[in-house]
N, C-alpha and C positions, 0 to 999 in steps of 0.2 A: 820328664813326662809332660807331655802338653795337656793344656788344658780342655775341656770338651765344650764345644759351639754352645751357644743356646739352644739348640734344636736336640742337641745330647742332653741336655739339663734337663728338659722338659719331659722327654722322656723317660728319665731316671726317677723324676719327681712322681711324676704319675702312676708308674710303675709302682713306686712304695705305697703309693693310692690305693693298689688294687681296684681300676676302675675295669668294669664289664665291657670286654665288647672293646681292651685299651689296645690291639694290635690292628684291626677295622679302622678304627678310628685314625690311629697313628698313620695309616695311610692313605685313608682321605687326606690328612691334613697335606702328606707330601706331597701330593698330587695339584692339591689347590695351590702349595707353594713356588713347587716347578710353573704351575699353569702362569702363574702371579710374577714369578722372574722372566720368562720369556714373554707372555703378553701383559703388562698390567690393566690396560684399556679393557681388556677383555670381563674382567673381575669387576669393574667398575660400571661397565653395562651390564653385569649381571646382577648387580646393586640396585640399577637404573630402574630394572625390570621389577625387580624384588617390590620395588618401593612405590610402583603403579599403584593406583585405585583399581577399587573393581569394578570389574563391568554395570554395574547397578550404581555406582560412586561417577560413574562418566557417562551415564545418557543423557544425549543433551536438553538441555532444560529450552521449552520456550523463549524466546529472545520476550520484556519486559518492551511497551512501547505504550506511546501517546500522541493518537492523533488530531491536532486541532482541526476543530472542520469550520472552516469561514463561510458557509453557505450566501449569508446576504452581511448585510453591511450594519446588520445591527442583530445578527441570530450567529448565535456564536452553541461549538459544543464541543466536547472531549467525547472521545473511542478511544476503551484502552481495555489492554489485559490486566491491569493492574489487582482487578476486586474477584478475581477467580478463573480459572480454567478457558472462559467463550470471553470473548471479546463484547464490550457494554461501551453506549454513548449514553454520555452524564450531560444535563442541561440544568441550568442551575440561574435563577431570576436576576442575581448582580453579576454571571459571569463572572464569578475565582471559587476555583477547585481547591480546598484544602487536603494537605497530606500531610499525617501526622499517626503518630501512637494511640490516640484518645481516640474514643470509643465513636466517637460523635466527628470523628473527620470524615469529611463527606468522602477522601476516599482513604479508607482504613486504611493501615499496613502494619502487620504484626512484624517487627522490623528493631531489635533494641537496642540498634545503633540511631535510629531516628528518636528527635522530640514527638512530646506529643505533637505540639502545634509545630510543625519540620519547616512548612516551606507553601505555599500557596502558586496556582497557576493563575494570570489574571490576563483578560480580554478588553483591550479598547481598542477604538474606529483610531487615533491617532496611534498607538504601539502595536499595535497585535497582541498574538501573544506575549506573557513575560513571565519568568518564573522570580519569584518574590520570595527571599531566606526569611523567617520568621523571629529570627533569631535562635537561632538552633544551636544546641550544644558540640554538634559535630560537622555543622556545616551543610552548604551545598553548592554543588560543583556542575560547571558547561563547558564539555570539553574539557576537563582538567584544572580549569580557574575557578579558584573562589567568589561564588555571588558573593557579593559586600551587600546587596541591598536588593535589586530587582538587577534582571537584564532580561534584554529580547529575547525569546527564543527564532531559530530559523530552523529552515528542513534541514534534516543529519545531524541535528544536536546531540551530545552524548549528556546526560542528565545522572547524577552519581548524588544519591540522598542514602545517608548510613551504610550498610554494605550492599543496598541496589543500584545497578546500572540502567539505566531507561534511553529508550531512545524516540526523541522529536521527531515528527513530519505535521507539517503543514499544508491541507487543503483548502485554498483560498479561489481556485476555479473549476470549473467543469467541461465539457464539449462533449458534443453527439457524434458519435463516429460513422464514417458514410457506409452507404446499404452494402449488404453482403452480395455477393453474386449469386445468382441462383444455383450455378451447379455447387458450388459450396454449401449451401442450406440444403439441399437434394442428399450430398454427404453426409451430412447431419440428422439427415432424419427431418427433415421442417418443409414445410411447404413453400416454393415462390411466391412472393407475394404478387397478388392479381394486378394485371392490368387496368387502370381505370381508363372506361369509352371518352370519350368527349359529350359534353353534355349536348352540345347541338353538333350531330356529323355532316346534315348536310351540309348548313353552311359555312361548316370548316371543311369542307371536300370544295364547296365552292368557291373561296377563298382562296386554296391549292392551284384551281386550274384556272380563276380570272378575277382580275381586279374589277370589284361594283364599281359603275358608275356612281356621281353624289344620287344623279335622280332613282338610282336602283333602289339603293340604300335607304332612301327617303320612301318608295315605295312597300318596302318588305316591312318598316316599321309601321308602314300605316297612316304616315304623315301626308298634310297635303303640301303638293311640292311648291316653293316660294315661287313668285311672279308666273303661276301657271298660265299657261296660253288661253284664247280664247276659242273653246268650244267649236269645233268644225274648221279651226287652220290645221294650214300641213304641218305645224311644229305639233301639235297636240296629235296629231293623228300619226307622226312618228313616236311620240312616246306611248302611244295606246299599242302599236305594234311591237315594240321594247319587249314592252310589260307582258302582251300576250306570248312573245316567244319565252321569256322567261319563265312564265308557270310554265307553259308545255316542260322546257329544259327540267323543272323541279317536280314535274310529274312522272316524270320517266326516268328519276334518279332514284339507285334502291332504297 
């Protein structure tokens, strides 16, 4: 007489069990078994799934960051999410940020993988930024390496203090970006910006259509003209005709 698989056994066993609901069961079980001999992958994804977070366990959380803003060459500040929900810039008289445990680090973090005193950020005209380990019980990390002591930070640093991941940028310049076009602000809802006149039109219209003479020029400021002629010659008496067509000409311009 042969003997009966394991899957007979099991059944025999239970059976003397008298478990509720033991023939239901029994064939889930073979179903998942066949499922498990033809595909095993299939059980294993269904494990995969089982073993998810829930949807409130995977909303993503705000990315953690800090940004140095270099404004002038001796005004230095942090912007960060670090101290709540809105984003805050910390100014601070010797420029270095503490981050730590302790009550009194200027920027807190309930954190109890960090020391109190963790790690400091610190600002000079020859380093820039630097992130400075405190001697910290667990360390801190750029990029993956252990600070031993101080190192520079640069933009896209990855900054790893206890079980926070931070991330560096650096603002060290700024620029004005050029004017919008007008149908584009019109889009927007904004007004073009006005045209400014010229402060003197005519004689930028007269400038357009003819080069002053020096003695023109000399005339319209009011100046008397160097080495003028003598009173009743023909050279004084062509620049008295000049001068008189030219008011007319400025008289008759709108």
């Amino acid at each position: 007489m042969s003997r009966p698989n394991p899957f007979q056994q099991t059944t025999q066993l239970l059976k003397a069990q008298r478990i509720p609901n033991l023939e239901q069961k029994l064939g889930l079980y073979q179903v998942f078994q066949r499922l498990y001999d033809s595909n095993p992958s299939l059980l294993d994804e269904l494990i995969t799934l089982e073993n998810l977070p829930t949807e409130k366990a995977t909303k993503t959380k705000t990315p953690l960051y800090i940004l140095g803003n270099r404004v002038t060459a001796n005004d230095a500040s942090l912007t960060t999410n670090l101290l709540g929900d809105r984003s805050q810039t910390l100014f601070h008289p010797k420029q270095i940020w503490l981050l730590g445990r302790a009550p009194d680090a200027g920027i807190y973090l309930e954190d109890t993988m960090l020391s109190r005193y963790h790690a400091a950020i610190e600002f000079s005209l020859a380093q820039g930024f630097e992130l400075v380990d405190l001697g910290s019980t667990n360390g801190s990390f750029v990029n993956g390496e252990a600070v031993r002591h101080r190192q520079q930070l640069k933009e896209g640093d990855r900054l790893n203090l206890g079980s926070l991941t931070i991330l560096f940028f650096e603002q060290s310049e700024s620029q004005t970006l050029p004017k919008l076009p007008d149908v584009l602000l019109t889009k927007l809802g904004r007004e073009p910006e006005p045209i400014t006149p010229p402060l003197f039109p005519q004689a930028e219209q007269m400038e357009q259509r003819q080069e002053l003479s020096d003695e023109t020029m000399v005339f319209l400021r009011g100046e008397n003209p160097p080495h003028a002629a003598t009173p009743g010659s023909k050279q004084q008496n062509e620049q008295n005709d000049r001068q008189a067509r030219l008011l007319e000409r400025l008289k008759q311009m709108p």
